[in-house]
C-alpha positions in Angstrom: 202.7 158.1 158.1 202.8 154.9 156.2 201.4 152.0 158.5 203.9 149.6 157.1 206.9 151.8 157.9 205.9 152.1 161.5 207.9 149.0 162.6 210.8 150.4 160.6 211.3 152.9 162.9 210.0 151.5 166.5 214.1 151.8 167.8 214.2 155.4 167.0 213.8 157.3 170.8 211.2 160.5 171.2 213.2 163.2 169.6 214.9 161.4 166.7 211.1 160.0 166.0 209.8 163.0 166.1 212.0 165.0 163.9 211.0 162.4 161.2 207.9 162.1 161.7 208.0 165.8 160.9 209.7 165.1 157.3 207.5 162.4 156.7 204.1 164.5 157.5 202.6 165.2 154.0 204.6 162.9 151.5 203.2 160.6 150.1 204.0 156.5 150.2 206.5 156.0 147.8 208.7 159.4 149.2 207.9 157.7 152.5 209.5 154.6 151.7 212.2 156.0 149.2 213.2 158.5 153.0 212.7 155.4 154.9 215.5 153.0 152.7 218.1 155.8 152.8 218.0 157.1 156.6 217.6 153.9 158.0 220.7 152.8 156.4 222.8 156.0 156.8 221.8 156.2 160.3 223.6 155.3 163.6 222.2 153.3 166.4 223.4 154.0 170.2 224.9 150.9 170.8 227.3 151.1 167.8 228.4 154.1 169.4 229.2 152.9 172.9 230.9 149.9 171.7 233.4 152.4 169.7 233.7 154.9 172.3 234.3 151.8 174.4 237.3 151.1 171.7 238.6 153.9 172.8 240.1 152.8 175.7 241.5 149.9 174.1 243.8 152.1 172.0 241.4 153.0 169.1 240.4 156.7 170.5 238.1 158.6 168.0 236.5 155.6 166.4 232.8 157.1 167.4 234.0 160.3 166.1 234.6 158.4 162.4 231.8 157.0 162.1 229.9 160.1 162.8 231.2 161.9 160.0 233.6 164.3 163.2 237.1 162.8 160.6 238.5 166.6 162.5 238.0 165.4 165.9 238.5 161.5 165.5 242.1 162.6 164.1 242.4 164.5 167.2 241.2 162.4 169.4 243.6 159.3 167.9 246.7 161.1 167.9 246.2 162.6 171.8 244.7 159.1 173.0 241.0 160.6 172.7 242.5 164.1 174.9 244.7 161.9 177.3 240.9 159.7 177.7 239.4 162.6 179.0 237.7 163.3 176.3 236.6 160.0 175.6 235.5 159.4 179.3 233.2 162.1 179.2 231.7 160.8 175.8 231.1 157.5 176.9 228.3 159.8 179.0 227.3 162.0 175.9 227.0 159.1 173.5 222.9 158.9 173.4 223.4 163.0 172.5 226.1 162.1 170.0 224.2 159.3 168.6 220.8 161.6 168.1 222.5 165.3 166.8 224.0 162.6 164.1 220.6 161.0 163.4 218.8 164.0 163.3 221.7 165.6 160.7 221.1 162.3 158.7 217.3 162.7 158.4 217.6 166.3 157.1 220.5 165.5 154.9 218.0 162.7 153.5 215.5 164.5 153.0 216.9 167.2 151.4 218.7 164.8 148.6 215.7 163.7 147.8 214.4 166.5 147.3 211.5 166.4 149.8 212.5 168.6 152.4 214.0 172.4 152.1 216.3 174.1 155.3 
């Protein structure tokens, strides 16, 4: 990996890290950096998440949901007060899981709009 992208991606946690290092083994620089500027900006970081799913009990249920491209299950959850808050409640102890199957969904969506990685 490019040495100057390493501090780019010091907030990313084990799995998320490791699932780009593994798109970014055998690109060169410039794919490196042009993955790097997309996913860091498409992708979500854990505290965003809490704060919406936080929201949630403050009348906005399903704000998390939004903003990780669930549009389905944010209507759902806003129009039945995030499941009568059940559902939101047990979110607010998911949210790291939510947080990294929508990062890891981001990387390979990246990566294959750029053309660097094939499903």
């Amino acid at each position: 990996m490019n040495s100057n992208l390493i501090p780019l991606f010091s907030n990313l946690d084990a799995e998320e890290s490791s699932s780009v290092k593994e798109i970014l083994d055998g690109l060169d620089e410039g794919q490196q950096a042009q993955f790097a500027t997309v996913y860091l900006n498409k992708r979500r970081d854990t505290s965003l998440i809490l704060v919406c799913i936080l929201a949630g009990f403050l009348g906005f249920a399903g704000l998390h949901r939004f903003i990780t491209d669930r549009i389905g299950l944010g209507l759902l959850y806003f129009f039945t007060g995030g499941f009568l808050l059940i559902g939101t409640i047990i979110d607010l102890f998911r949210y790291k899981k939510i947080t990294r199957k929508y990062n890891t969904k981001m990387a390979m969506d990246t990566a294959t709009l750029l053309g660097i990685w094939k499903n």
